[in-house]
C-alpha positions in Angstrom: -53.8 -6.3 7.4 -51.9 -3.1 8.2 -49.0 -2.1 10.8 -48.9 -1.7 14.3 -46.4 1.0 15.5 -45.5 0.0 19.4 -42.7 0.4 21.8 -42.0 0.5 25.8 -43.7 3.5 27.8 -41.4 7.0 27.3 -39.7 5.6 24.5 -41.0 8.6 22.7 -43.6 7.3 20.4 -46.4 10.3 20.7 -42.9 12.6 19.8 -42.1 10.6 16.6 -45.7 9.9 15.3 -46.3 14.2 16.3 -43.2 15.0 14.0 -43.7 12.8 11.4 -47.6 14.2 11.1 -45.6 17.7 10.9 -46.5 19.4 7.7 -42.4 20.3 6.8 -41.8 16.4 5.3 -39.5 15.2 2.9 -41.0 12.1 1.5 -43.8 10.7 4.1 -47.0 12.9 5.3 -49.5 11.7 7.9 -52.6 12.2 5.5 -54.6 11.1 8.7 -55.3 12.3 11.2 -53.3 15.9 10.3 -50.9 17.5 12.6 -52.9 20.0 14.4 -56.1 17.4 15.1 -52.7 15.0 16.5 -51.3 18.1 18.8 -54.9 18.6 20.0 -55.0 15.5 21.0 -51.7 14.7 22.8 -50.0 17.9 23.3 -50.4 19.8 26.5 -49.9 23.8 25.8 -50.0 24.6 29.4 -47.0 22.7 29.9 -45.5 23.2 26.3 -44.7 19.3 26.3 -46.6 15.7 25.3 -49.6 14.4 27.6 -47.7 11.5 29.7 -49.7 7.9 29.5 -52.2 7.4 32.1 -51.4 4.4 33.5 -54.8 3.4 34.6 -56.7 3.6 31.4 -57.4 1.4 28.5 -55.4 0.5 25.5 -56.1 2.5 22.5 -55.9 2.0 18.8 -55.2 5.1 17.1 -55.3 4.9 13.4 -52.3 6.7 11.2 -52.8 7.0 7.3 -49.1 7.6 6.1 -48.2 8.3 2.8 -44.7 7.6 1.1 -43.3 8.6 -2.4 -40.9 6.0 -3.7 -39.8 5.9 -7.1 -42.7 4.1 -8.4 -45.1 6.6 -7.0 -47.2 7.5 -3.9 -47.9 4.8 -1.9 -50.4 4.7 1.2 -50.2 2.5 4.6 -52.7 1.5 7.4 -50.8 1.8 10.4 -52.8 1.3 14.0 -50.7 3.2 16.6 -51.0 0.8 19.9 -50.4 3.5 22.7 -50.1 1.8 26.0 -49.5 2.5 29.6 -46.8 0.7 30.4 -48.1 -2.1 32.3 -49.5 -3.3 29.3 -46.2 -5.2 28.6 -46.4 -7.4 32.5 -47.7 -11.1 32.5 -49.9 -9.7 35.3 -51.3 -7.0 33.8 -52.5 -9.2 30.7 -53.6 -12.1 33.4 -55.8 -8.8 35.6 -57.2 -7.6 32.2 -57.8 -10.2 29.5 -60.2 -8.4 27.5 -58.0 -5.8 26.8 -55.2 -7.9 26.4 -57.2 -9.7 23.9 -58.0 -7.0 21.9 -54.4 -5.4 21.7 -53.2 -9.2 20.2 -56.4 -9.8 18.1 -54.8 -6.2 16.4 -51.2 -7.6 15.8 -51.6 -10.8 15.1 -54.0 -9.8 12.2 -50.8 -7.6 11.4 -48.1 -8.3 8.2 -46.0 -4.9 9.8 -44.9 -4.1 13.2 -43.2 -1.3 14.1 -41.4 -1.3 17.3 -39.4 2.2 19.3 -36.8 1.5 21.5 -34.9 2.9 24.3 -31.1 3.4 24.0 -28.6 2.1 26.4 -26.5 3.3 28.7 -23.5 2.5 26.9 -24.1 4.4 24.4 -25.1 7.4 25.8 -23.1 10.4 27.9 -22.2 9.6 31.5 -24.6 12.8 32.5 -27.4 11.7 31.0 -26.8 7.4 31.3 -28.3 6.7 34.9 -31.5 7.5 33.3 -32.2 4.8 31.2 -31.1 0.7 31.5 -27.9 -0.8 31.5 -26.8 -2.7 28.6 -27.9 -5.9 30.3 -31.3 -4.9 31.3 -31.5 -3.7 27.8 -30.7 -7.3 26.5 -33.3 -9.2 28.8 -36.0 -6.4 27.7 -35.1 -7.3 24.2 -35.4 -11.0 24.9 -39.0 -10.5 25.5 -39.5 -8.9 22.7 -38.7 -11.7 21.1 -41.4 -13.9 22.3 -43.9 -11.5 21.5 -42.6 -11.3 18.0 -42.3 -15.4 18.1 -45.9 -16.0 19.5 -48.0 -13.0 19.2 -47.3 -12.2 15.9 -48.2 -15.0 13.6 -48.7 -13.4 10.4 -45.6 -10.0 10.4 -44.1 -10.4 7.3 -42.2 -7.3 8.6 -40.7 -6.2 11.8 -38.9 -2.9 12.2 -37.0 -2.0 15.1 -35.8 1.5 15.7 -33.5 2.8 18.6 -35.0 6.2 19.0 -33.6 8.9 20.2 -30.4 9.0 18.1 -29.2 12.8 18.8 -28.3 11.5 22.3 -25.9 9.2 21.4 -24.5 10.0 17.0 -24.2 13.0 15.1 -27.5 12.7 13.4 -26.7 14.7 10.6 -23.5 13.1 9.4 -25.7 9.3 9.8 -28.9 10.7 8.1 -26.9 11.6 4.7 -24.7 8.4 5.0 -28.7 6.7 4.7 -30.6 8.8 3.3 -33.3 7.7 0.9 -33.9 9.5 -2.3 -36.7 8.6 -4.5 -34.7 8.7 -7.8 -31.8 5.8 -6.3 -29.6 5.9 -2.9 -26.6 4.8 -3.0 -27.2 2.1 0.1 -29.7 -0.6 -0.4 -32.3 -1.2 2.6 -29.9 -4.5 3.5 -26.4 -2.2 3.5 -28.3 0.4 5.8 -29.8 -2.4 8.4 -26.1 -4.0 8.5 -24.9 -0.9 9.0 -27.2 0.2 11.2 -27.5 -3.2 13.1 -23.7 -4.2 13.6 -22.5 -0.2 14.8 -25.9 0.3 17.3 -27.4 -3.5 17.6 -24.4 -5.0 18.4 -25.5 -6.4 21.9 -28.3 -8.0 20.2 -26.9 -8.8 17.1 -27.5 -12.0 16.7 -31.4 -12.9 18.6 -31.9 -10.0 15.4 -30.3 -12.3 13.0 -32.3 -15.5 14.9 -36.0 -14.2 14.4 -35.6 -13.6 10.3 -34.1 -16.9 10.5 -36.6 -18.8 12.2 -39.5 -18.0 10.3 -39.7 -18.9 6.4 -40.4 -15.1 4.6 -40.1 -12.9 7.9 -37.6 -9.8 7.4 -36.0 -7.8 10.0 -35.2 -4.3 9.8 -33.3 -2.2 12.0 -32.9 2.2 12.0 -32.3 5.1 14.2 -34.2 7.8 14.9 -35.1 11.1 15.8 -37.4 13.7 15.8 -34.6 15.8 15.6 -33.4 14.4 11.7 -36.8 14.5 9.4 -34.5 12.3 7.4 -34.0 9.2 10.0 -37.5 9.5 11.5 -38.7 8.8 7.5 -36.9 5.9 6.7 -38.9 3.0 8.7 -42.2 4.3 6.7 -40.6 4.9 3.6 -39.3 1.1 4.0 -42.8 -0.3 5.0 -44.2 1.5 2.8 -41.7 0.2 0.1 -43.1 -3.7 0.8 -46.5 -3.3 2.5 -48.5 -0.6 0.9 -51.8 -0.9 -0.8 
């Protein structure tokens, strides 16, 4: 039944789905809706920069049709992009607005993919740039959470994908993108050497509640990347992959 592509508010999801819709790909385009009909929509040419979230309106289901070519060919993907004001994710907002509520998990639990965007922490980022996101323990308990959405509102992910965006802030981007590349024709790492790379030298904290939700239910994988909108190559590689299990 699709993907739904979610994440915490300013976590930079409008900047990764913008960039990946951008018509100078490698290996995935946004066939729908194109990138200009997506800047007119949540770019704000006055001030040169994304349309923030409006905190007060209602959740809406925007629907992405992302193509990927693997080695066996091109492969297409239903992906419904959940953008949220923040609140969204706060037992009282859900309990001050079932309906809505409702309809966001009526979306994901009908979903076999979810792709989630997270924040980095402050450990791993510069000390001039740190104070501006959470601490390595607020980080944890946010992720914790996560996890009971994943364990209870999403019954039939076959896939979840979690990417720490924002990857130019705290690794050379270039040197990781060509270290996990994907090329159509055979990489050299397989999707389970890049996700233990990738989860044991950024995941760390959470290492093992990441290790505890593929175990606990029978034919659920994890995933884990970096990204960027800075590195076509990173911001690729969750797509490629879902693409790679769950395309049509």
């Amino acid at each position: 039944m699709g993907i739904v592509y979610i994440g915490d508010r300013s976590v930079g999801k409008t900047h990764l789905a913008m960039e990946l819709a951008n018509p100078k790909n490698e290996h995935v385009k946004v066939l729908s809706p194109d990138y200009e009909a997506l800047k007119g929509m949540l770019f704000d040419d006055t001030t040169a920069s994304v349309k923030p979230t409006d905190a007060a309106r209602e959740v809406d289901l925007r629907p992405l049709e992302i193509q990927a070519k693997l080695a066996s060919g091109l492969k297409s993907i239903e992906v419904k992009w959940v953008d949220t004001p923040g609140e969204v994710w706060r037992e009282h907002w859900q309990k001050d607005n079932p309906d809505k509520w409702h309809k966001f998990a009526d979306t994901v639990r009908k979903s076999e993919g979810i792709l989630l965007v997270l924040n980095p922490h402050r450990s791993l980022l510069p000390t001039s740039i740190a104070s501006e996101y959470p601490t390595q323990e607020q980080w944890c308990k946010r992720f914790q959470r996560w996890i009971d959405f994943f364990r209870y509102d999403c019954p039939k992910a076959k896939h979840i994908v979690l990417c720490l965006n924002k990857a130019d802030l705290f690794c050379k981007v270039e040197q990781e993108a060509a270290k996990l590349a994907f090329h159509p024709n055979g990489s050299e790492m397989t999707w389970r050497n890049r996700h233990i790379y990738v989860l044991q030298k950024y995941f760390h904290p959470i290492q093992q509640p990441i290790e505890q939700i593929g175990q606990s239910t029978t034919g659920l994988s994890v995933q884990c990347f970096i990204t960027s909108i800075h590195s076509r190559s990173l911001l690729e590689l969750p797509w490629i992959y879902l693409a790679n299990y769950l395309a049509r």
